[in-house]
C-alpha positions as CSV (number, residue, x, y, z in Angstrom):
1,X,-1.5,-3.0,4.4
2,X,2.3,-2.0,5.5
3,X,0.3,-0.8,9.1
4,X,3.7,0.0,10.3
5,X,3.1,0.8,14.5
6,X,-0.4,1.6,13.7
7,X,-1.2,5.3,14.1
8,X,-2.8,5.5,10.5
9,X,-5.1,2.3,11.8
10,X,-6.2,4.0,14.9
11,X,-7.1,7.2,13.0
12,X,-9.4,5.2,10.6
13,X,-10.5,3.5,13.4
14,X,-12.2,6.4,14.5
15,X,-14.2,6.7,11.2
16,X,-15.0,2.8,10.2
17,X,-16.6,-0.3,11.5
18,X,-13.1,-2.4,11.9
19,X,-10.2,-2.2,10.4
20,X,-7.4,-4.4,10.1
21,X,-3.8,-3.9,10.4
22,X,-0.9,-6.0,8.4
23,X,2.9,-5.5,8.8
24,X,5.7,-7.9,8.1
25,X,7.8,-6.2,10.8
26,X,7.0,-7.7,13.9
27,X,8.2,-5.6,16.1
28,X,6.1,-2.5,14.5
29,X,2.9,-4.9,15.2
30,X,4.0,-5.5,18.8
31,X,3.9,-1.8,19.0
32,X,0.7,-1.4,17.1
33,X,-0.9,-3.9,19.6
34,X,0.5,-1.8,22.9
35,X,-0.3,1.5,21.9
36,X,-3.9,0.8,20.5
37,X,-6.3,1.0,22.8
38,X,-9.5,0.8,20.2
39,X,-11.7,-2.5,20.0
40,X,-12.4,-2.2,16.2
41,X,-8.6,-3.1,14.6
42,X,-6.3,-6.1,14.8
43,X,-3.3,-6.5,13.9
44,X,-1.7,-9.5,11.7
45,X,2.1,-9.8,11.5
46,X,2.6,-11.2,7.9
47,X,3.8,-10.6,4.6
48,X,0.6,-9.0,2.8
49,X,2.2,-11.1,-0.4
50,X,1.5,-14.3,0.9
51,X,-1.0,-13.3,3.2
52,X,-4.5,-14.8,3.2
53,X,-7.1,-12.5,2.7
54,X,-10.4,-14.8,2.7
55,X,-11.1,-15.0,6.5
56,X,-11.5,-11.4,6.9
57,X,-14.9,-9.6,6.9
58,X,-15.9,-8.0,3.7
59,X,-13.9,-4.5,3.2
60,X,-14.9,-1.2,2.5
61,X,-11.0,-0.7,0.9
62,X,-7.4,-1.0,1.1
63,X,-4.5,1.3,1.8
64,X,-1.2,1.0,0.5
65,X,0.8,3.6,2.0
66,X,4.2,3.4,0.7
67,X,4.3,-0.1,0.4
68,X,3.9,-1.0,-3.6
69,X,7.8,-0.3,-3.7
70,X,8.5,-2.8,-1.6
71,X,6.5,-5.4,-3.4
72,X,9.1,-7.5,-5.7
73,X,6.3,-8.9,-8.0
74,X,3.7,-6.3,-7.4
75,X,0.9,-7.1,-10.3
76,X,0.7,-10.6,-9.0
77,X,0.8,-9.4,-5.1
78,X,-2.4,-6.8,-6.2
79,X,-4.3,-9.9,-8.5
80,X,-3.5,-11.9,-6.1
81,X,-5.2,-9.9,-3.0
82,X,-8.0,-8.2,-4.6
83,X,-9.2,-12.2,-5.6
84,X,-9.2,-13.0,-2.1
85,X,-10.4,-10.3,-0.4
86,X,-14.2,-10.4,0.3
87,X,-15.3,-6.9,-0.7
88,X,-18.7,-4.8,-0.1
89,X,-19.7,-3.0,-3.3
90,X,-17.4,-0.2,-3.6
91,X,-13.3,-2.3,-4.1
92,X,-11.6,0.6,-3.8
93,X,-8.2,1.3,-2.5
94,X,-6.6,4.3,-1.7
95,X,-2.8,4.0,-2.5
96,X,1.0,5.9,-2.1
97,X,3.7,5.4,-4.2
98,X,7.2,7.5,-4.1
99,X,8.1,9.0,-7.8
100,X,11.8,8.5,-9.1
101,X,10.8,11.7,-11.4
102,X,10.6,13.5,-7.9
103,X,13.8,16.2,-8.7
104,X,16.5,15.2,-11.9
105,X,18.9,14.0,-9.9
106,X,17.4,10.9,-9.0
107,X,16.9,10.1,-12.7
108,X,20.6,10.9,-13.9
109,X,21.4,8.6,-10.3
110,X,20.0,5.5,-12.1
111,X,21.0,6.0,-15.4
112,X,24.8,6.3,-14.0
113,X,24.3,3.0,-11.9
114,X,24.5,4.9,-8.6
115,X,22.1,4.4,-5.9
116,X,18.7,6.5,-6.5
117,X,16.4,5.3,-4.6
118,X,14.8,6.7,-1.1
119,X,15.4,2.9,0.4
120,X,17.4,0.3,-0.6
121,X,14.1,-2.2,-0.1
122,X,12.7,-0.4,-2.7
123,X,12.3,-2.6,-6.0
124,X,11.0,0.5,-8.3
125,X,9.8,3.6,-7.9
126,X,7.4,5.4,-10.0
127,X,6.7,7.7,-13.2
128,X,2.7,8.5,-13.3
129,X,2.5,6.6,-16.2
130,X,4.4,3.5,-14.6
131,X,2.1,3.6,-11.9
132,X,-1.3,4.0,-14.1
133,X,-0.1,1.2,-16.5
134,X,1.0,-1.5,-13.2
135,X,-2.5,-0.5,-11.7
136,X,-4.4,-1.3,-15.2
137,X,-2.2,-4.6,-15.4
138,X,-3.4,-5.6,-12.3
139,X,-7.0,-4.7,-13.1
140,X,-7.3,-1.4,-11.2
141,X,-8.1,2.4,-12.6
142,X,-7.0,5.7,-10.8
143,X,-10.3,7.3,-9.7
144,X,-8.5,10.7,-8.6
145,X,-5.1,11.9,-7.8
146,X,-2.7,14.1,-6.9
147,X,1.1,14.5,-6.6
148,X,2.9,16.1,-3.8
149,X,6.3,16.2,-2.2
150,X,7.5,13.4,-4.9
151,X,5.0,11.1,-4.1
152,X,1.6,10.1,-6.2
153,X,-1.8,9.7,-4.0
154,X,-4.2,7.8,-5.6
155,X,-7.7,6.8,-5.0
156,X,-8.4,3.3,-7.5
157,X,-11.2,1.4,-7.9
158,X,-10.9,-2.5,-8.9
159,X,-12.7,-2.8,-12.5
């Protein structure tokens, strides 16, 4: 989800079945669709929010590279999807997220009321514990993780 022009899709197309790619940008899925020359992934302009999951094939997981931020109601988004999505056994999803506890700065930013974040389309960004506690909200457990470069990478598992 948030496939942008598709180079992360083709590289895990090299490694699974199928895989599908989803990008509200048009444009970014145009060029996902020119430059791929693989069989196994298609590409679905759409807002993942809204998007209906159901008539895809079952899934192995989900990546959410730097998208979460973007997500306005994000618990509801991630109830929402992992419902409709038909999964194989192991619902895991391996996820990105940018921290605002990334250098002091930032943090002094937004209690100032001065702009802080990375992107102005972002609607949060994350403390480790903000992140664990939204995931758990939205029934989902960090596996593993690690943090580098003022981002969290997570591996979760749907409970």
């Amino acid at each position: 989800i948030g496939c942008n022009s598709g180079l992360m899709a083709s590289f895990m197309a090299e490694k699974a079945r199928y895989v599908y790619g989803i990008d509200i940008d048009c444009t970014l899925i145009d060029k996902a669709i020119e430059n791929n020359i693989k069989k196994n992934i298609e590409f679905f302009c759409a807002d993942a929010a809204t998007f209906d999951y159901s008539p895809l094939e079952k899934i192995d997981f989900i990546t959410l590279s730097n998208v979460l931020e973007h997500v306005d109601n994000r618990v509801s988004f991630l109830k929402r999807m992992i419902k409709q999505v038909k999964w194989k056994s192991n619902k895991r999803l391996l996820i990105r997220v940018p921290m605002i506890d990334r250098e002091w700065i930032t943090i002094i930013k937004k209690e100032m009321q001065v702009e802080w974040r990375l992107d102005e389309t972002h609607y949060t960004e994350y403390t480790f514990d903000a992140f664990k506690e939204e995931l758990a909200d939205s029934g989902i457990i960090i596996e593993s993780h690690h943090i580098r470069w003022g981002e969290i990478y997570a591996v979760c598992k749907v409970v």
